[in-house]
LOVOTOR-805042 format. One record per residue (C-alpha): residue in three letters; residue number from 1; z, y, x. Coordinates in steps of 0.2 Angstrom, whole numbers. Example, Ala and Ser with C-alpha at 12.3 -4.5 7.8 and 13.67 -1.06 7.14 Angstrom:
ALA	1	39	-22	62
SER	2	36	-5	68
This chain:
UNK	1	402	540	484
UNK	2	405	522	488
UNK	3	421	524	497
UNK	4	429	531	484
UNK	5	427	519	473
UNK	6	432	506	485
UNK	7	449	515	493
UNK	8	454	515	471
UNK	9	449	499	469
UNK	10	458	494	488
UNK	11	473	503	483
UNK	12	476	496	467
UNK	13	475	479	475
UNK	14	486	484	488
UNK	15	499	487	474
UNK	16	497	469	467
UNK	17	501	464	483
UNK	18	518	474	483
UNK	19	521	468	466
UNK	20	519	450	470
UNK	21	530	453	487
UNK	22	544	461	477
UNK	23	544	445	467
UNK	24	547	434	481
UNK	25	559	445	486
UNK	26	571	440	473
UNK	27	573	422	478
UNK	28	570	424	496
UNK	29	576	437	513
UNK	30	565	450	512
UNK	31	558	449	533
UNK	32	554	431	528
UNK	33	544	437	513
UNK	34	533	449	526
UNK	35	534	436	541
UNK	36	525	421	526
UNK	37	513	434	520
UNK	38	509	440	537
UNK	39	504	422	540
UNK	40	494	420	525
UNK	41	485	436	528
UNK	42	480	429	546
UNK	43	474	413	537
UNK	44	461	421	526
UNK	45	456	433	538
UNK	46	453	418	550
UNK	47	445	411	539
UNK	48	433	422	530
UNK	49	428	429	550
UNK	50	413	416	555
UNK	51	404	420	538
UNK	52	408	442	539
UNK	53	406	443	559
UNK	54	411	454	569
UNK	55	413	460	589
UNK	56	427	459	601
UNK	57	431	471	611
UNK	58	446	480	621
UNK	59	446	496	613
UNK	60	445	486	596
UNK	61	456	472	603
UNK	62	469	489	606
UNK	63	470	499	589
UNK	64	473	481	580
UNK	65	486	479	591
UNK	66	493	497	588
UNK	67	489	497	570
UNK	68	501	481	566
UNK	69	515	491	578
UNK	70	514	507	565
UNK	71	514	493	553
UNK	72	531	485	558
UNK	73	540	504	562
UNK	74	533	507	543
UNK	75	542	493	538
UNK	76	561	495	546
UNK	77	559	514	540
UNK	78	556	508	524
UNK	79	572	497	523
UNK	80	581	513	531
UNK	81	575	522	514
UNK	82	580	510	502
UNK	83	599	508	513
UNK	84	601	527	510
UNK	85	590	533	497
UNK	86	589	541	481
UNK	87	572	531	479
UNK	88	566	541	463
UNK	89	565	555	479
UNK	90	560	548	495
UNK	91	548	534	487
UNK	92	534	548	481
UNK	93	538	557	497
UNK	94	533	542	509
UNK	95	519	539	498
UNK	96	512	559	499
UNK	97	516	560	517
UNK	98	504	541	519
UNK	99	491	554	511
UNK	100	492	571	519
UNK	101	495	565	539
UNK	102	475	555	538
UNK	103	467	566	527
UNK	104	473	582	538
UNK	105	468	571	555
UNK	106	450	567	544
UNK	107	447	587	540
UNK	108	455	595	556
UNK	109	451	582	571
UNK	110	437	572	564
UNK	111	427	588	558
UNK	112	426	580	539
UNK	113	418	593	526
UNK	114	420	592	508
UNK	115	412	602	493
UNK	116	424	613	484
UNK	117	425	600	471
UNK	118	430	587	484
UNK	119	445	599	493
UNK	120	448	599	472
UNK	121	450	582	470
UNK	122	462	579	487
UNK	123	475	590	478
UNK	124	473	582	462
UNK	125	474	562	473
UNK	126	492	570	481
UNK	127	500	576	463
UNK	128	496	558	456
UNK	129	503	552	471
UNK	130	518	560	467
UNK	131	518	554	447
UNK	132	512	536	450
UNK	133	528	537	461
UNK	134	539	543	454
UNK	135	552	531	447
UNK	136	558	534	431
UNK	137	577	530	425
UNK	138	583	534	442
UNK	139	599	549	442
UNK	140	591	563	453
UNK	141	601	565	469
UNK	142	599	576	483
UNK	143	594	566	499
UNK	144	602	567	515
UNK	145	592	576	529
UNK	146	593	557	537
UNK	147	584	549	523
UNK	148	569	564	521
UNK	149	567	561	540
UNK	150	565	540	538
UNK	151	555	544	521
UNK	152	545	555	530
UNK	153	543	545	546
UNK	154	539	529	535
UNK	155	525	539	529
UNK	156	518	544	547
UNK	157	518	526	551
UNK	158	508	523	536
UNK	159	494	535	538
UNK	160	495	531	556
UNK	161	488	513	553
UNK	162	475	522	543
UNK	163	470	532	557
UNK	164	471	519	569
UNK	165	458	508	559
UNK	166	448	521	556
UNK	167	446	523	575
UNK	168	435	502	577
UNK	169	420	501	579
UNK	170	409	495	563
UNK	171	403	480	575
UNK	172	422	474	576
UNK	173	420	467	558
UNK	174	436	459	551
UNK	175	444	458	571
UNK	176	456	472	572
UNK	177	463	465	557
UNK	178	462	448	565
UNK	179	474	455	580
UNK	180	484	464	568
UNK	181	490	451	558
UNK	182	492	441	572
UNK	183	504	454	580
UNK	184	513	456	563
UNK	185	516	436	561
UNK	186	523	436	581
UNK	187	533	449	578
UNK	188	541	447	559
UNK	189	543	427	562
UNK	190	551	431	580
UNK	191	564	442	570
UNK	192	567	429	559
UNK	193	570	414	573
UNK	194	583	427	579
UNK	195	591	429	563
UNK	196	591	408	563
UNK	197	598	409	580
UNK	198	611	418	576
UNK	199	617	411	561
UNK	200	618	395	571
UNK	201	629	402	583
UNK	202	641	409	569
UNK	203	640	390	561
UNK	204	630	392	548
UNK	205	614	383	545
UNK	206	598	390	551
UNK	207	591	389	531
UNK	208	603	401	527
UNK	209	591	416	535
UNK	210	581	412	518
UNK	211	592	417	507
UNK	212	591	436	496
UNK	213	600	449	510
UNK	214	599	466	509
UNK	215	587	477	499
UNK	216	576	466	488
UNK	217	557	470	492
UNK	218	547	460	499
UNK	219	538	472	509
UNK	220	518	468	517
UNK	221	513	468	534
UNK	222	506	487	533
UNK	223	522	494	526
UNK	224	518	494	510
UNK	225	531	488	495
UNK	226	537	489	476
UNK	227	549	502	479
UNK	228	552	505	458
UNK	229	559	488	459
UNK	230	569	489	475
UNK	231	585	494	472
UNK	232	586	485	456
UNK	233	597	468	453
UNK	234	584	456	447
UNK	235	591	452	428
UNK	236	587	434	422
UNK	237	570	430	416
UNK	238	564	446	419
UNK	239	550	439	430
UNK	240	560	432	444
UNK	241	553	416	453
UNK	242	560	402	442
UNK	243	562	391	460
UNK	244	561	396	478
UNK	245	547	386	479
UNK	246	538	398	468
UNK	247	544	412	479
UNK	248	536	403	493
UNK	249	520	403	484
UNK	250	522	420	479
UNK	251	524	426	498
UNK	252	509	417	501
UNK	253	499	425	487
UNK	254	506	443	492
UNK	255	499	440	510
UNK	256	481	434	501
UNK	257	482	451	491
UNK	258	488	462	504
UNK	259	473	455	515
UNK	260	458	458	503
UNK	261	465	476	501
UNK	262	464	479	521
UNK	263	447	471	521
UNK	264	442	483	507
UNK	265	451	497	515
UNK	266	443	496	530
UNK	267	424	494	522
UNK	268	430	511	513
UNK	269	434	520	530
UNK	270	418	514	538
UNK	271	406	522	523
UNK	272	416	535	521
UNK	273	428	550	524
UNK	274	444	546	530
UNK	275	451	559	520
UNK	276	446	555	506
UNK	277	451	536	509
UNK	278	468	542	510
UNK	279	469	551	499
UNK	280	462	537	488
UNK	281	472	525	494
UNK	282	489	531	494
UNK	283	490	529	473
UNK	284	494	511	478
UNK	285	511	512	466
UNK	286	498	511	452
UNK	287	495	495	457
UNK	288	509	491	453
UNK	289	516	499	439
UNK	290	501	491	429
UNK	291	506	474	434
UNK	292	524	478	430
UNK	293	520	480	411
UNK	294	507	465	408
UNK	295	518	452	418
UNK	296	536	461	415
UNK	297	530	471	400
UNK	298	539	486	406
UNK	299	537	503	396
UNK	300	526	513	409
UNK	301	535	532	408
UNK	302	525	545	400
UNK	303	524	554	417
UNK	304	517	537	425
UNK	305	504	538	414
UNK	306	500	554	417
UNK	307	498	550	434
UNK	308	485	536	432
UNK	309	473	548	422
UNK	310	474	561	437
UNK	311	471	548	452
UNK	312	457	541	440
UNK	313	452	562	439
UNK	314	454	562	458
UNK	315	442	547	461
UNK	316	429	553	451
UNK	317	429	570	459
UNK	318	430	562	476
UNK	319	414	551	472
UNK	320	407	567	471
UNK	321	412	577	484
């Protein structure tokens, strides 16, 4: 099946982009890193439009509005998450839950069916979800009740963008990411005129709202980010921007990335099952990890590894189904 193939494909990309945001992270706030790539993504989409097509209409107008909304609660959960954690628990939780809200609005409100092999390979997808998130080296402490609720409603607002996509007409085109990206820029550049403002009053200089704060990942405007890398100090020379200029560009290319995977995403929703695209597409981490060892050359843990073959498993079996 086509979609299949394209919700791997889109979700691999999808962990580029995180990879690349996580870098920019290092040298730069992280809501600037989102507001930047939220810009870039609006760009391209802009851009590539006049030659894709594509309707507007109100209804369509109206879940790209709502999509970028689950997209920016996504995003302040996730840096609830990483304020609380452990990560090595609630990262693979966020990521299963991204999974199994769609896939059980695809099978249960949307009427999907799947052959027995398919229904195999969903519960295949969700235990490489869990592998391919899992993050290694990390001690193994019980989460509070506070974070499982923010991980879990992190992953909500994640597999509620992919509902709410899934719901535009195929006529709309690229438009519902148009408005999306439009209402993530507003919205993440307004919160960072405010953080300016503020620094002003307090008598610092507006530039200083750029500087590294907080958790270190540059998440994108959907809510996705490098969450193995997150809580990490970022050692010398272990891939971190050599300027801020770089980090700029880096923010740029993250929203680039971040775009082509949305655009991919949704040609996946609109030939095919949503639960299967979800299922799909939350292996994004493995995105990521791959990148982590070719740029970083970080050792990929033998349970990561296991997870790659099984999400590979799953997308075959998906194809399928």
């Amino acid at each position: 099946m086509l979609s299949a193939g394209l919700a791997l494909v889109g979700a691999i990309i999808y962990g580029a982009a995180d990879f690349l945001g996580g870098l920019a992270a290092k040298r730069l706030r992280s809501i600037v890193v989102t507001a930047v790539a939220a810009a870039s993504g609006l760009v391209i989409l802009a851009v590539a439009f006049p030659f894709i097509g594509g309707e507007w209409s109100a209804p369509d107008i109206a879940w790209g509005l709502l999509s970028s909304i689950f997209g920016v609660v996504a995003i302040a959960l996730l840096y609830a998450c990483l304020a609380i954690g452990p990560m090595s628990i609630l990262s693979p939780l966020t990521a299963v839950v991204s999974a199994i809200a769609p896939m059980l609005w695809g099978l249960l409100v949307n009427g999907e069916t799947l052959s027995p092999v398919g229904y195999a390979g969903l519960a295949v997808a969700l235990v490489a979800v869990v592998l391919v998130g899992f993050i290694p080296g990390q001690k193994v402490v019980r989460p509070s009740t506070r974070g499982l609720l923010m991980a879990v409603g992190a992953g909500l607002a994640i597999g509620a963008f992919l509902i709410v996509i899934d719901q535009t007409s195929d006529e709309s085109g690229l438009a519902p990411l148009i408005v999306n990206r439009a209402t993530s820029t507003v919205v993440t550049l307004a919160i960072v005129a405010v953080l300016a403002l503020r620094a002003v009053r307090s008598g610092r200089p507006a530039g200083s709202v750029l500087e590294v704060s907080g958790p270190i990942v540059g998440a994108t405007p959907t809510g996705h980010a490098d969450l193995e890398h997150a809580a990490a100090a970022a050692p010398a020379g272990n891939g971190v921007p050599a300027s801020r200029s770089r980090a700029w560009w880096l923010a740029i290319i993250c929203g680039l990335v971040d775009a082509a995977a949305n655009s991919i995403l949704l040609l996946a929703l609109r030939t095919g099952d949503l639960s299967i695209v979800s299922a799909l597409t939350a292996l994004y981490p493995a995105g990521t990890i791959l990148l982590a060892a070719v740029v970083l050359r970080e050792r990929v843990a033998a349970v990561q590894w296991l997870g790659l073959a099984l999400a590979l498993l799953a997308g075959g079996m998906l194809a399928l189904a």
